[in-house]
The first five atom37 places (N, CA, C, CB, O) and aatype in JSON, in Angstrom:
{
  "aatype": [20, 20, 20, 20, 20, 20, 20, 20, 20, 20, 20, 20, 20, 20, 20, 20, 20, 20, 20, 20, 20, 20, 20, 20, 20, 20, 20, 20, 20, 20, 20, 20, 20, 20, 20, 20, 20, 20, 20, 20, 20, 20, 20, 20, 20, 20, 20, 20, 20, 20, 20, 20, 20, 20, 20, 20, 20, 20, 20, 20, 20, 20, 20, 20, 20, 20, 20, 20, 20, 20, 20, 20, 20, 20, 20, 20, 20, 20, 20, 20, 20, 20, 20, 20, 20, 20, 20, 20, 20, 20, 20, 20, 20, 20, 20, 20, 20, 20, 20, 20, 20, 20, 20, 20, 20, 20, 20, 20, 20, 20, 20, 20, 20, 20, 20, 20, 20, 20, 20, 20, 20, 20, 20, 20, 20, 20, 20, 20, 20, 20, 20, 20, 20, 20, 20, 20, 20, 20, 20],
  "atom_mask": [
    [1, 1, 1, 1, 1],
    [1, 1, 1, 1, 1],
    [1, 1, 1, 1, 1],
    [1, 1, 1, 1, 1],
    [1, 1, 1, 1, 1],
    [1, 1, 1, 1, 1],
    [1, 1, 1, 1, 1],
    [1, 1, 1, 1, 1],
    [1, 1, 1, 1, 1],
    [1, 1, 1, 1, 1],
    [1, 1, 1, 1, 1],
    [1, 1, 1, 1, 1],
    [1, 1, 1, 1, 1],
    [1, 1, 1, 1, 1],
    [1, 1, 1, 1, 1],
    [1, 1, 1, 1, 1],
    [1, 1, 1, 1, 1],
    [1, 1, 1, 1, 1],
    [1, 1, 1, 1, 1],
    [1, 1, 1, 1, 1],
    [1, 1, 1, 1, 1],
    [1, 1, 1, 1, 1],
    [1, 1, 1, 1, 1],
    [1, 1, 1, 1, 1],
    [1, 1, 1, 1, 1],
    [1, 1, 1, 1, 1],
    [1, 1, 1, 1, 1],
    [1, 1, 1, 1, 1],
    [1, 1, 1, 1, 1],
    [1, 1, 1, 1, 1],
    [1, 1, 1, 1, 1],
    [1, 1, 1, 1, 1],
    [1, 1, 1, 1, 1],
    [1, 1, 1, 1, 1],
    [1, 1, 1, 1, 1],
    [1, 1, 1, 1, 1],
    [1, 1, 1, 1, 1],
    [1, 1, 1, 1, 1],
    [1, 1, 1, 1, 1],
    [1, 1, 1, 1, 1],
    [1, 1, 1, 1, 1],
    [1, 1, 1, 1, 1],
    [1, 1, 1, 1, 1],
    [1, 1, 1, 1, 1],
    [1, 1, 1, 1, 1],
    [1, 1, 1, 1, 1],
    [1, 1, 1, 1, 1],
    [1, 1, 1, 1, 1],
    [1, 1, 1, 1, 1],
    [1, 1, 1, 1, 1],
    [1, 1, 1, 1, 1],
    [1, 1, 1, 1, 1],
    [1, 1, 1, 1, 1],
    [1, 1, 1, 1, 1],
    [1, 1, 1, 1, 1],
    [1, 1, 1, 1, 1],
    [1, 1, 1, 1, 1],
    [1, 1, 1, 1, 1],
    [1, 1, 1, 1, 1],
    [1, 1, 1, 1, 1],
    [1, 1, 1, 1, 1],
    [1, 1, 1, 1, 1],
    [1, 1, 1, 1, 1],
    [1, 1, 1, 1, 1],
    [1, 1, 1, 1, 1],
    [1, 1, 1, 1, 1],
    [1, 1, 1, 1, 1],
    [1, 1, 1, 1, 1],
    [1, 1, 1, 1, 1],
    [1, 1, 1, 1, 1],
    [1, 1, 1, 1, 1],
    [1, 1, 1, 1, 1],
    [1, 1, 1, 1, 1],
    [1, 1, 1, 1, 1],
    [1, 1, 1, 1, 1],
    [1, 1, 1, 1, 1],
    [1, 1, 1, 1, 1],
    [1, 1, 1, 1, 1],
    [1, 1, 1, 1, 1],
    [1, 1, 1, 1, 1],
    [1, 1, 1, 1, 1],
    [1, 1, 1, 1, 1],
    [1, 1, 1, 1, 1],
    [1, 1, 1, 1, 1],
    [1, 1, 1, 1, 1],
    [1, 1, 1, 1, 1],
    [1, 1, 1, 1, 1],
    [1, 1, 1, 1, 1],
    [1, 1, 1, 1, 1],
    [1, 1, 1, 1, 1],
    [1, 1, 1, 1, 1],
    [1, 1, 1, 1, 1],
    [1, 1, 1, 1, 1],
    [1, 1, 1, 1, 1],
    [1, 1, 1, 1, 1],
    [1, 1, 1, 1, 1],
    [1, 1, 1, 1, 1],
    [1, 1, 1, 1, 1],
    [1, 1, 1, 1, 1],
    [1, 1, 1, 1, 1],
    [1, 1, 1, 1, 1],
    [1, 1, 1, 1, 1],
    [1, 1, 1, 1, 1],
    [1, 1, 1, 1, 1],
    [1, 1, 1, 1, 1],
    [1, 1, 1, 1, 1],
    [1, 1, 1, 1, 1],
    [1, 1, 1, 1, 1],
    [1, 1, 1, 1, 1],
    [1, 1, 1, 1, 1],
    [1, 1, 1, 1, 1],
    [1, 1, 1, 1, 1],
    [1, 1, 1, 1, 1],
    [1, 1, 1, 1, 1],
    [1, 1, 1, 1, 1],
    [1, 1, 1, 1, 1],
    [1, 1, 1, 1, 1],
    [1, 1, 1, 1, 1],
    [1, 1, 1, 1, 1],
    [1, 1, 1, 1, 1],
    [1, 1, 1, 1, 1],
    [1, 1, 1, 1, 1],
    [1, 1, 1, 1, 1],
    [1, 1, 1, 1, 1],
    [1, 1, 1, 1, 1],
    [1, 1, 1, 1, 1],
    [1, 1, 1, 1, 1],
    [1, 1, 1, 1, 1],
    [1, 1, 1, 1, 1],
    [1, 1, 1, 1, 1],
    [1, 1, 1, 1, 1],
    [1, 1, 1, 1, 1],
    [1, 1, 1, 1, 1],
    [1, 1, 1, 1, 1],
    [1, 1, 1, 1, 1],
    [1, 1, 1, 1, 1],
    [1, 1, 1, 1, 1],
    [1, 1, 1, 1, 1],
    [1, 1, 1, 1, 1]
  ],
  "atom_positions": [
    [[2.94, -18.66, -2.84], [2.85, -17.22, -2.85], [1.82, -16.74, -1.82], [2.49, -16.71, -4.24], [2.06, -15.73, -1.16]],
    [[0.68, -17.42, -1.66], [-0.31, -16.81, -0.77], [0.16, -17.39, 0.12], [-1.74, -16.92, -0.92], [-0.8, -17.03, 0.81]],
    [[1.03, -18.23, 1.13], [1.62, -18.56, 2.2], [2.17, -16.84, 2.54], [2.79, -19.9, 1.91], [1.98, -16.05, 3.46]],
    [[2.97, -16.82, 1.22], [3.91, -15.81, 2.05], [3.42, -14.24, 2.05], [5.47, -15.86, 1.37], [3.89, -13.24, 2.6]],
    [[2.37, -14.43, 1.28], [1.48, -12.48, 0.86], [0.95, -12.61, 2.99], [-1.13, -12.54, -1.21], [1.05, -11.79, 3.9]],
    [[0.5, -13.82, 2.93], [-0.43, -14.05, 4.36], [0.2, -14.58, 5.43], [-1.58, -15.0, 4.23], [-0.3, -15.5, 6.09]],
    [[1.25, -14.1, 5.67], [2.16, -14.77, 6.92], [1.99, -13.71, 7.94], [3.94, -15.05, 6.58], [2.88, -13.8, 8.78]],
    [[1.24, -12.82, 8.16], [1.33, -11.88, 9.13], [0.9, -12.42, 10.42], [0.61, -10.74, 8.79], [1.22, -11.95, 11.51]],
    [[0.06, -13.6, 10.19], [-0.37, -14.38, 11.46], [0.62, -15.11, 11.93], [-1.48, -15.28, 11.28], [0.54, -15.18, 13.16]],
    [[1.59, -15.74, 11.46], [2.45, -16.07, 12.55], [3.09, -14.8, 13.73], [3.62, -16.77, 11.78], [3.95, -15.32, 14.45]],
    [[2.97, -14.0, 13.91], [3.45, -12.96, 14.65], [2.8, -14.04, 16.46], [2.52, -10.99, 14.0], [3.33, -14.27, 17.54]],
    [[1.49, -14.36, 15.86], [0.94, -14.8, 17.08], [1.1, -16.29, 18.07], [-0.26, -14.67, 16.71], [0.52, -16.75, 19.06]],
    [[2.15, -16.7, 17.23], [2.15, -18.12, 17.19], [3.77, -18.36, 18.48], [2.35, -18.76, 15.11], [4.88, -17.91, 18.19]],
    [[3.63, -18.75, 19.16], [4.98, -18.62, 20.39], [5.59, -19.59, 20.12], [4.74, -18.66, 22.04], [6.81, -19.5, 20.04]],
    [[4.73, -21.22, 19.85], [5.69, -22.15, 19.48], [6.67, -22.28, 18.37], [5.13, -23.02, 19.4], [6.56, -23.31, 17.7]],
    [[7.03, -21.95, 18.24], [8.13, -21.41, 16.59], [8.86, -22.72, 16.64], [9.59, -19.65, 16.7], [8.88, -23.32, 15.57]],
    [[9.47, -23.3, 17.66], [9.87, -24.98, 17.35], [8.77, -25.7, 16.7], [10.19, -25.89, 18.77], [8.74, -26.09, 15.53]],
    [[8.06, -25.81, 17.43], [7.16, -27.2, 16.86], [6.8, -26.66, 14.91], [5.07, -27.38, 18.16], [7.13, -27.32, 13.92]],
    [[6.14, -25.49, 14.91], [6.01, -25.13, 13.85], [6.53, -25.54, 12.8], [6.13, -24.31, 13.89], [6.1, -25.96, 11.73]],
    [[7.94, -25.29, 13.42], [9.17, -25.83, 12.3], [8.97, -27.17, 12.1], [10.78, -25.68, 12.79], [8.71, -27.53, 10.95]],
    [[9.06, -28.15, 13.15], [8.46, -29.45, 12.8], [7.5, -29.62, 11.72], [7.86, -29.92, 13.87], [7.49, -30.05, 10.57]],
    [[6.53, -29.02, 12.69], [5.58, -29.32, 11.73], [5.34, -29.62, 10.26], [5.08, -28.64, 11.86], [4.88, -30.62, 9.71]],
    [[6.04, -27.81, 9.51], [5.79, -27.67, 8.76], [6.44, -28.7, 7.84], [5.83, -26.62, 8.74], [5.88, -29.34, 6.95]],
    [[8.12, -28.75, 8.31], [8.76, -29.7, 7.51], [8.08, -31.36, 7.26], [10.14, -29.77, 8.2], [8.43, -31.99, 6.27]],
    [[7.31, -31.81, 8.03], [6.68, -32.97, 8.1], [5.66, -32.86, 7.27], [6.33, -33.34, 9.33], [5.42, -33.79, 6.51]],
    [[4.82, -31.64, 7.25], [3.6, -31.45, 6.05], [3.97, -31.51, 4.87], [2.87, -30.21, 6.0], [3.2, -32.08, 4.1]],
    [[5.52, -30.83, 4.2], [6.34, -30.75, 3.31], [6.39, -32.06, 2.97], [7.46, -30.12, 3.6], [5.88, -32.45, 1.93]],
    [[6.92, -32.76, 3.7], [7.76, -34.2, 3.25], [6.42, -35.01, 3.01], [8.98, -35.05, 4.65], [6.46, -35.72, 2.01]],
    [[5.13, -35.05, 3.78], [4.12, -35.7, 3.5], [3.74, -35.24, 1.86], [3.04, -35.43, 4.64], [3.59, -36.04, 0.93]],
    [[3.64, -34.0, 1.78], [2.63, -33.44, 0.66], [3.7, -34.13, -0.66], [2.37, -31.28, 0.69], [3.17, -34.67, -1.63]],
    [[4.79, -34.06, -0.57], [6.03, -34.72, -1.34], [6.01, -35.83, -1.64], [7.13, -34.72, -0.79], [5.88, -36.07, -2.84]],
    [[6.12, -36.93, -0.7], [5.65, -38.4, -0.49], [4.75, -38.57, -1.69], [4.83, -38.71, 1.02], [5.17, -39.01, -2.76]],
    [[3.15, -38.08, -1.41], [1.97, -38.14, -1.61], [2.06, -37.76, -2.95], [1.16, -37.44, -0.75], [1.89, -38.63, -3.81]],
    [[2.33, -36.38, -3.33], [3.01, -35.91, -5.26], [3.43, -37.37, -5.58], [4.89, -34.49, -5.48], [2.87, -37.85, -6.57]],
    [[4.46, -38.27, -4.84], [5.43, -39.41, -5.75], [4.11, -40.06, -6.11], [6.8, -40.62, -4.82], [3.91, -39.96, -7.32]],
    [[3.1, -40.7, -5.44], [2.34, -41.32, -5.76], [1.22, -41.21, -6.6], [2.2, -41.58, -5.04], [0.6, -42.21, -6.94]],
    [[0.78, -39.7, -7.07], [-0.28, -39.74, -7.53], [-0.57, -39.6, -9.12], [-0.81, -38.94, -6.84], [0.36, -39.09, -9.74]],
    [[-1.38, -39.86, -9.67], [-1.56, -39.42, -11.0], [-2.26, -38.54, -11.72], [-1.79, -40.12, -11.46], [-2.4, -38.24, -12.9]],
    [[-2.65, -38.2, -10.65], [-3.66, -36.67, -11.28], [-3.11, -34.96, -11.08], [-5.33, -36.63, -10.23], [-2.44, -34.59, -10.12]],
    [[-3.39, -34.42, -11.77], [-2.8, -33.44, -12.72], [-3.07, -32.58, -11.42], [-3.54, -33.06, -14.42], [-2.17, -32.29, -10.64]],
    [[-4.36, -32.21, -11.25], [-4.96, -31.32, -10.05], [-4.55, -31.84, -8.81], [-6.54, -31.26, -10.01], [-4.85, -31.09, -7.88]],
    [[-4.02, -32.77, -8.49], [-3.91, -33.64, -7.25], [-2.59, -32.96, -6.75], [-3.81, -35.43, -7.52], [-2.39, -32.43, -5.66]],
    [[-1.68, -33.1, -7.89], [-0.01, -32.94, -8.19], [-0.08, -31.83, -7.55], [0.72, -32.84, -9.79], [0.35, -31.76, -6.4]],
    [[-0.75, -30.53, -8.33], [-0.21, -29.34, -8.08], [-1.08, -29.3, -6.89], [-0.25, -28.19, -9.2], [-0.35, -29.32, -5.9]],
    [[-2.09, -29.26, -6.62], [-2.62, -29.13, -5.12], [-1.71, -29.57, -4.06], [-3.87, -29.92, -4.91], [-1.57, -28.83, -3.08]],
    [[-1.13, -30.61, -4.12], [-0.19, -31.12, -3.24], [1.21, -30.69, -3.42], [-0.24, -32.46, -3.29], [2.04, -31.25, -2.71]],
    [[1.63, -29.74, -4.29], [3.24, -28.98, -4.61], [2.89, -27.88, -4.03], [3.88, -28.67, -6.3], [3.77, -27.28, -3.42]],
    [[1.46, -27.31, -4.07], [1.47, -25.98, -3.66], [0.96, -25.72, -1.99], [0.52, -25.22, -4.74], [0.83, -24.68, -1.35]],
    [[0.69, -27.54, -1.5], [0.45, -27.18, 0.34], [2.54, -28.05, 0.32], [-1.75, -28.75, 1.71], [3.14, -27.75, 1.35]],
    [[3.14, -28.68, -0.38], [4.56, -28.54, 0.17], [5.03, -27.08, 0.23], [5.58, -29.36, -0.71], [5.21, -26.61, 1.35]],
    [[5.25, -26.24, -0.94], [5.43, -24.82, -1.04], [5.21, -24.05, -0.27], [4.98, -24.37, -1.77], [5.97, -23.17, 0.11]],
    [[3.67, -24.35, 0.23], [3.38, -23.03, 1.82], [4.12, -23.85, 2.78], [1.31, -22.68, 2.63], [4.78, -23.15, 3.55]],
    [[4.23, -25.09, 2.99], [4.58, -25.45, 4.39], [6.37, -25.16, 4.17], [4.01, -27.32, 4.87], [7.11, -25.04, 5.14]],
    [[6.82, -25.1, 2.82], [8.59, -24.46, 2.93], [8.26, -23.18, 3.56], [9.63, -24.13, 1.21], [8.89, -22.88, 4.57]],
    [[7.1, -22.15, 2.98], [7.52, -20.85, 3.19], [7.6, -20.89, 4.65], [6.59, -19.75, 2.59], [8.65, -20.73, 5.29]],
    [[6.09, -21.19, 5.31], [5.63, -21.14, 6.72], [7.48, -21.46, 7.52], [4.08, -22.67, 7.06], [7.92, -20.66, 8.34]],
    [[8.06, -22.34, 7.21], [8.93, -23.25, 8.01], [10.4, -22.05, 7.6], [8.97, -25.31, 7.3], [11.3, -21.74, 8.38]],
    [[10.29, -21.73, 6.65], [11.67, -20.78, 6.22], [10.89, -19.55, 7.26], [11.99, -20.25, 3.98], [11.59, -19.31, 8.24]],
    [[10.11, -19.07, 7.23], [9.49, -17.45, 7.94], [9.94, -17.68, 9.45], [7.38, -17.13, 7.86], [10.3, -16.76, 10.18]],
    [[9.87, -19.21, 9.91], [9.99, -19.77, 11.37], [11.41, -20.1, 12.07], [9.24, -21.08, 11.37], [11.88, -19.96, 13.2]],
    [[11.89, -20.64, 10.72], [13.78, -20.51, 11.49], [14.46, -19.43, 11.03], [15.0, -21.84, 11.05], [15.63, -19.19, 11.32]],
    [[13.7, -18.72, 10.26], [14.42, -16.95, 10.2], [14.27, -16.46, 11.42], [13.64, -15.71, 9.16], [15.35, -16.08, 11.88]],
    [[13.0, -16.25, 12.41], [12.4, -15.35, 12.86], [13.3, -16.44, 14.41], [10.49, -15.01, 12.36], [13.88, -15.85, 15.31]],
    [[13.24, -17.3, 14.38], [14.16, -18.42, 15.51], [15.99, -17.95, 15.36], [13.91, -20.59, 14.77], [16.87, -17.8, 16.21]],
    [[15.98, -17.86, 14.32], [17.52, -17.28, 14.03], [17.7, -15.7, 14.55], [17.85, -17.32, 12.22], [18.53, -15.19, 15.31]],
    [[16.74, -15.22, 13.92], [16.87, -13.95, 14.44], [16.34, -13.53, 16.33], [15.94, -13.15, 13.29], [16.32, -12.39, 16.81]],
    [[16.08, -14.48, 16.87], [15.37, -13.9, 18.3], [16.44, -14.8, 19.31], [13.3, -14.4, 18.57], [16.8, -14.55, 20.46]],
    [[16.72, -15.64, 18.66], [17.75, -16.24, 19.56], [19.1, -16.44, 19.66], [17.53, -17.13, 19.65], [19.71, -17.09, 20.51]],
    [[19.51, -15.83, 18.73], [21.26, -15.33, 18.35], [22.0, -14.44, 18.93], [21.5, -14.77, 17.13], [22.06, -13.49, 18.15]],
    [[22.57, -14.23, 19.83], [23.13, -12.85, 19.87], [23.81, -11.97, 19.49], [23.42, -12.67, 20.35], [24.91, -12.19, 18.98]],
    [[23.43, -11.02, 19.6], [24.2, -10.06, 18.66], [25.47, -9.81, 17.95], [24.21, -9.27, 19.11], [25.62, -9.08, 16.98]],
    [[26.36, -10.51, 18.59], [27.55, -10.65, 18.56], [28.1, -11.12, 17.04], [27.81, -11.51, 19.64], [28.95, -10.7, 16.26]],
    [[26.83, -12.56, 17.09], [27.56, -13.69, 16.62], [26.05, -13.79, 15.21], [27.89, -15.3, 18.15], [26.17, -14.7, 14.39]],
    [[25.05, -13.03, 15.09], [24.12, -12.71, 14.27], [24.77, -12.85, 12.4], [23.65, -11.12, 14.86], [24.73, -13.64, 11.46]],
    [[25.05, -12.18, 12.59], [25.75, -11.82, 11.12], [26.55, -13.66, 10.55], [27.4, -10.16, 11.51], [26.25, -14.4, 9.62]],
    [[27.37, -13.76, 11.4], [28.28, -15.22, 11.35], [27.05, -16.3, 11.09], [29.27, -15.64, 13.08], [26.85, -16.74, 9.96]],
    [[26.29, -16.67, 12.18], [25.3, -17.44, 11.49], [24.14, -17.3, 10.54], [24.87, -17.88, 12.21], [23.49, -18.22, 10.04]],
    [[24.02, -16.23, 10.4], [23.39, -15.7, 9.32], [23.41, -15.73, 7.7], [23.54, -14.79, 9.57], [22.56, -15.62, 6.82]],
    [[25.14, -15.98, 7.75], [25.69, -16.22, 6.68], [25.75, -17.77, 6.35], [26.9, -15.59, 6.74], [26.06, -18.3, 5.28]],
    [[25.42, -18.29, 7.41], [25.76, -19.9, 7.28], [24.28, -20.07, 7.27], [26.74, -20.83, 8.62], [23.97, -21.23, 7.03]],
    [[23.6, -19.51, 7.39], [22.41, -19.95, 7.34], [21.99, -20.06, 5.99], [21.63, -19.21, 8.07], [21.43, -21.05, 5.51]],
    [[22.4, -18.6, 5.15], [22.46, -18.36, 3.94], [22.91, -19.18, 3.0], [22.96, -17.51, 3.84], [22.41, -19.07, 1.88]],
    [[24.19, -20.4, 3.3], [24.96, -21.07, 2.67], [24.17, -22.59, 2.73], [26.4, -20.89, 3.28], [24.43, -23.43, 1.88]],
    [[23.37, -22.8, 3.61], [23.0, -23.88, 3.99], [21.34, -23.74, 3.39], [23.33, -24.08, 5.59], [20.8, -24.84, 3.29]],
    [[20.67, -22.8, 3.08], [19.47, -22.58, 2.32], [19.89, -22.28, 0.97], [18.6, -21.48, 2.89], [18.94, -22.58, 0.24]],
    [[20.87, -21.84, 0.28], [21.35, -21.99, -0.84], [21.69, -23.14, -1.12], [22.16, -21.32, -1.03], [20.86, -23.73, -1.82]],
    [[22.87, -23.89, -0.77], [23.52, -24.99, -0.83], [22.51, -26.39, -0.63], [24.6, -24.81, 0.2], [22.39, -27.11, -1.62]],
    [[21.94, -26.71, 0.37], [21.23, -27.93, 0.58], [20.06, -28.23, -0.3], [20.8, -27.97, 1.89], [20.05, -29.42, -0.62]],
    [[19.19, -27.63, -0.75], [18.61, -28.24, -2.11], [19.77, -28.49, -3.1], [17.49, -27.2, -2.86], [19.88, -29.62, -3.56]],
    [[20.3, -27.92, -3.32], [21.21, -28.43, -4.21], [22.19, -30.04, -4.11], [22.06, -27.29, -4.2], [22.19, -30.92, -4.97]],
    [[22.89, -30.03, -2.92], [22.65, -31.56, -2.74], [21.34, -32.52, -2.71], [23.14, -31.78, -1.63], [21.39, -33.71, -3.02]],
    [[20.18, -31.85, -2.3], [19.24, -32.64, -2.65], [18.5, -33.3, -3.79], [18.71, -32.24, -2.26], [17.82, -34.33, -3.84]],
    [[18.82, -32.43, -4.64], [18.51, -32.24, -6.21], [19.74, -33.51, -6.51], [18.86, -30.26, -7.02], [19.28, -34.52, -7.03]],
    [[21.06, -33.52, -6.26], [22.08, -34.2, -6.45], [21.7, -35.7, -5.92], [23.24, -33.5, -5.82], [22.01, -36.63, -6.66]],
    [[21.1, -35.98, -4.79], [20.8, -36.75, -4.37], [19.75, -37.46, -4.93], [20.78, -36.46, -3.47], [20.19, -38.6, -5.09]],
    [[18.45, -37.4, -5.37], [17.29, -37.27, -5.77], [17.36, -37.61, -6.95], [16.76, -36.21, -5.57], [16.6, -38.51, -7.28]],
    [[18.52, -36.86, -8.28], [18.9, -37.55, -8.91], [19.85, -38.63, -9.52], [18.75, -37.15, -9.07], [20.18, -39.11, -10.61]],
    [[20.01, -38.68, -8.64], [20.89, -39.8, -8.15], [20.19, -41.1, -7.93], [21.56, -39.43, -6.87], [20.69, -42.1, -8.44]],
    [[19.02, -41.21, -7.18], [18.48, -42.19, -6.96], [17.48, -42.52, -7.97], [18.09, -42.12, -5.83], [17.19, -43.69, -8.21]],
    [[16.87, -41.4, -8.64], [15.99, -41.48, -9.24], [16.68, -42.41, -11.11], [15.37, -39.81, -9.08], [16.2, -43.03, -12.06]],
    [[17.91, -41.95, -10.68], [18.67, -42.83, -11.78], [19.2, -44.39, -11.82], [19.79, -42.17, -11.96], [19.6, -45.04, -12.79]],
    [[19.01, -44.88, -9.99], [19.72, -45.87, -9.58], [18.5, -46.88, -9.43], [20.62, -45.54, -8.31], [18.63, -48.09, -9.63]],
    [[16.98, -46.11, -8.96], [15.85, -47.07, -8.86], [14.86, -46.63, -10.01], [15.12, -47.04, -7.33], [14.7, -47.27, -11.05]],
    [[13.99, -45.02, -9.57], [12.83, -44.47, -10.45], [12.37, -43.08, -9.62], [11.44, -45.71, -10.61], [12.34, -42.76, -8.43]],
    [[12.16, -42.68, -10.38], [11.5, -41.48, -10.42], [10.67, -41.39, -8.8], [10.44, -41.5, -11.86], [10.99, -40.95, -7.7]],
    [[9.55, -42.0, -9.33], [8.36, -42.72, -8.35], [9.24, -42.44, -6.9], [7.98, -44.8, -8.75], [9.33, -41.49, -6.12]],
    [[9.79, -43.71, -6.98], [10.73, -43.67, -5.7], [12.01, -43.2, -4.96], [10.91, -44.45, -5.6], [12.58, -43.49, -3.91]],
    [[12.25, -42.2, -6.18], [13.04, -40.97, -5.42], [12.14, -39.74, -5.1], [14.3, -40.38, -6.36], [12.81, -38.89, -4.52]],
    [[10.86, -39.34, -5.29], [10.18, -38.62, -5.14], [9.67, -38.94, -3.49], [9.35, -38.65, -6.29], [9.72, -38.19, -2.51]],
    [[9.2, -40.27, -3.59], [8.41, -40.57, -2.38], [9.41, -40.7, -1.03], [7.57, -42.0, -2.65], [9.14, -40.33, 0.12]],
    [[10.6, -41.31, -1.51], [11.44, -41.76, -0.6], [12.04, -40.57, 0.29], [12.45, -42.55, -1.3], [12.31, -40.44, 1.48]],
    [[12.13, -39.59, -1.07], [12.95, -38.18, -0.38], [11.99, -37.31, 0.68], [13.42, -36.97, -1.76], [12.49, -36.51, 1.47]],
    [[10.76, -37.52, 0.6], [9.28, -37.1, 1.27], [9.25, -37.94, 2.52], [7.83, -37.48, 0.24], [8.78, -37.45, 3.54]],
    [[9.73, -39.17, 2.52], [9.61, -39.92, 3.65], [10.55, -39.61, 4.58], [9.64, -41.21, 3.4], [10.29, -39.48, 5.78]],
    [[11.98, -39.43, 3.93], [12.98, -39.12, 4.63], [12.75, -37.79, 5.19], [14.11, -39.24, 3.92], [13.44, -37.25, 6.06]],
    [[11.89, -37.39, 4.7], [12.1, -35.23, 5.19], [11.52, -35.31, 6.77], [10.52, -33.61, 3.91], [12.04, -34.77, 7.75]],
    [[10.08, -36.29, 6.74], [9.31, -36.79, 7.63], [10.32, -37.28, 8.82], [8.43, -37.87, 6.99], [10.74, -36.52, 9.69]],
    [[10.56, -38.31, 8.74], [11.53, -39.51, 9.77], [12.82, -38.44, 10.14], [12.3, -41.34, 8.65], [13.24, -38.66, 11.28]],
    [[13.44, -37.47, 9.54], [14.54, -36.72, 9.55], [14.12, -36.28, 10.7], [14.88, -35.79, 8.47], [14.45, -36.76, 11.78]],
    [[12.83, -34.67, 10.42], [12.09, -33.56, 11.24], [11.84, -34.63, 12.25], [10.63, -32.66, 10.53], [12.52, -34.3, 13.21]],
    [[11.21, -35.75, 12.54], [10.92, -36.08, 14.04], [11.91, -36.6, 14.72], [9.89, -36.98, 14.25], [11.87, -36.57, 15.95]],
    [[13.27, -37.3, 13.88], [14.75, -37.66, 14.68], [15.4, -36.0, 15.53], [16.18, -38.32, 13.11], [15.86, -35.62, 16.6]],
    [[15.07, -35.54, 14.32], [15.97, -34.2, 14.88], [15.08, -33.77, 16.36], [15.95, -32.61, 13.49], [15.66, -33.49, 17.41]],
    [[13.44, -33.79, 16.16], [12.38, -33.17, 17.03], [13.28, -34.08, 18.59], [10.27, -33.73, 16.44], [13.81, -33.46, 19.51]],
    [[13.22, -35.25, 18.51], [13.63, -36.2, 19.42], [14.7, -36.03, 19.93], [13.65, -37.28, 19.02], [14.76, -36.15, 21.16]],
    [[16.23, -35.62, 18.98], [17.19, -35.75, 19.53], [17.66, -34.38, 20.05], [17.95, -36.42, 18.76], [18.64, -34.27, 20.8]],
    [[16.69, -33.02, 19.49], [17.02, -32.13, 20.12], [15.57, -31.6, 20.37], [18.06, -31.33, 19.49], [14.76, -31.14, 19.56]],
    [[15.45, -31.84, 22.04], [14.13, -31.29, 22.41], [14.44, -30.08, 22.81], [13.36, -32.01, 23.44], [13.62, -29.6, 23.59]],
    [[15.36, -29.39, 22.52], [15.1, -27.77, 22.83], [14.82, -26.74, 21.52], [16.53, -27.16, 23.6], [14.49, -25.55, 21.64]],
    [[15.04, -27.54, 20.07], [14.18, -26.81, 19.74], [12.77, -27.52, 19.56], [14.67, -26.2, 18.68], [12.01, -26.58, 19.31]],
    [[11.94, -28.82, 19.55], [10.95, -29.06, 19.98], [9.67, -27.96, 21.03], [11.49, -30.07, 20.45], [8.45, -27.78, 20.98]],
    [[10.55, -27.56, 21.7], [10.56, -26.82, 22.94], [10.3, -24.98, 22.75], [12.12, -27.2, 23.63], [9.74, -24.13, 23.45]],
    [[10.76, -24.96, 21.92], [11.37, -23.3, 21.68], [10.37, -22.81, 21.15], [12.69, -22.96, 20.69], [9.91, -23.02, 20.03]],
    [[9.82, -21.79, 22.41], [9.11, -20.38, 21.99], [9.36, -19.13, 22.32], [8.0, -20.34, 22.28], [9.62, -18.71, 23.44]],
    [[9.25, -18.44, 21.18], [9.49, -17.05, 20.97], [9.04, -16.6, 22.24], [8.78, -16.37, 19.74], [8.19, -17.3, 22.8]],
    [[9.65, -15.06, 23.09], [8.93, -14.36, 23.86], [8.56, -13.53, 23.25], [9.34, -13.98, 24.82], [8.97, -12.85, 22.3]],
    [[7.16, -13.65, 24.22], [6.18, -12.74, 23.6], [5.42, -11.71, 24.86], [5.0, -13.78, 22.76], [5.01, -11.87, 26.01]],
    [[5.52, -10.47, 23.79], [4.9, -9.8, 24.97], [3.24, -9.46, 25.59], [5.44, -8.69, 24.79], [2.79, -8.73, 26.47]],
    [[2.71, -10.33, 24.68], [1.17, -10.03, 25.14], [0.8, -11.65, 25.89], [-0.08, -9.56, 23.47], [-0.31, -11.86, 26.38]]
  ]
}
């Protein structure tokens, strides 16, 4: 919640690719790190820096969706964008429990955190233009 009351500072931020990296990699770490730990304060301290780094990373391929689409075709991916932020936790959840039924808990927690990690830097790698991608800005 305070990610997203306090997001007015990204306005200043041009790299909006890497960001996205980023954030998704802080996510999947802070995730990872939840599988492993046992403390109560640890848990939620570490659910609530995955949580800002979703918001930060959702505020970043909105604002990437919206500056680099054209007008035309805005609405069309917009909707798929919609279907694919609805829809994909939900296979993940499917997935997750899935594994978490086939090995443990433990290691569908951590594994799915590792994968978020290794995913965000395949994708960073195999597409360096959004690696690359910053907003124009006019100051």
């Amino acid at each position: 919640m305070i990610a997203a009351v306090t997001s007015g500072w990204v306005s200043s931020i041009r790299r909006s690719g890497r960001v996205i990296v980023a954030s998704v990699v802080v996510w999947g770490t802070s995730i990872a790190l939840f599988g492993f730990t046992t403390s109560l304060v640890m848990a939620l301290c570490l659910l609530a820096v995955a949580g800002s780094a979703d918001v930060i990373s959702a505020v970043f391929r909105n604002t990437v969706l919206q500056l680099s689409v054209p007008d035309a075709l805005r609405g069309r991916l917009s909707a798929i964008y919609s279907a694919v932020v609805s829809g994909g936790p939900r296979l993940g959840d499917l997935e997750a429990g899935a594994v978490a039924a086939a090995v443990s808990i433990r290691f569908s927690v951590v594994s799915g955190g590792v994968a978020s990690v290794i995913g965000a830097i395949a994708i960073a790698k195999r597409v360096p233009k959004l690696w690359r991608y910053e907003n124009a800005t006019d100051h």
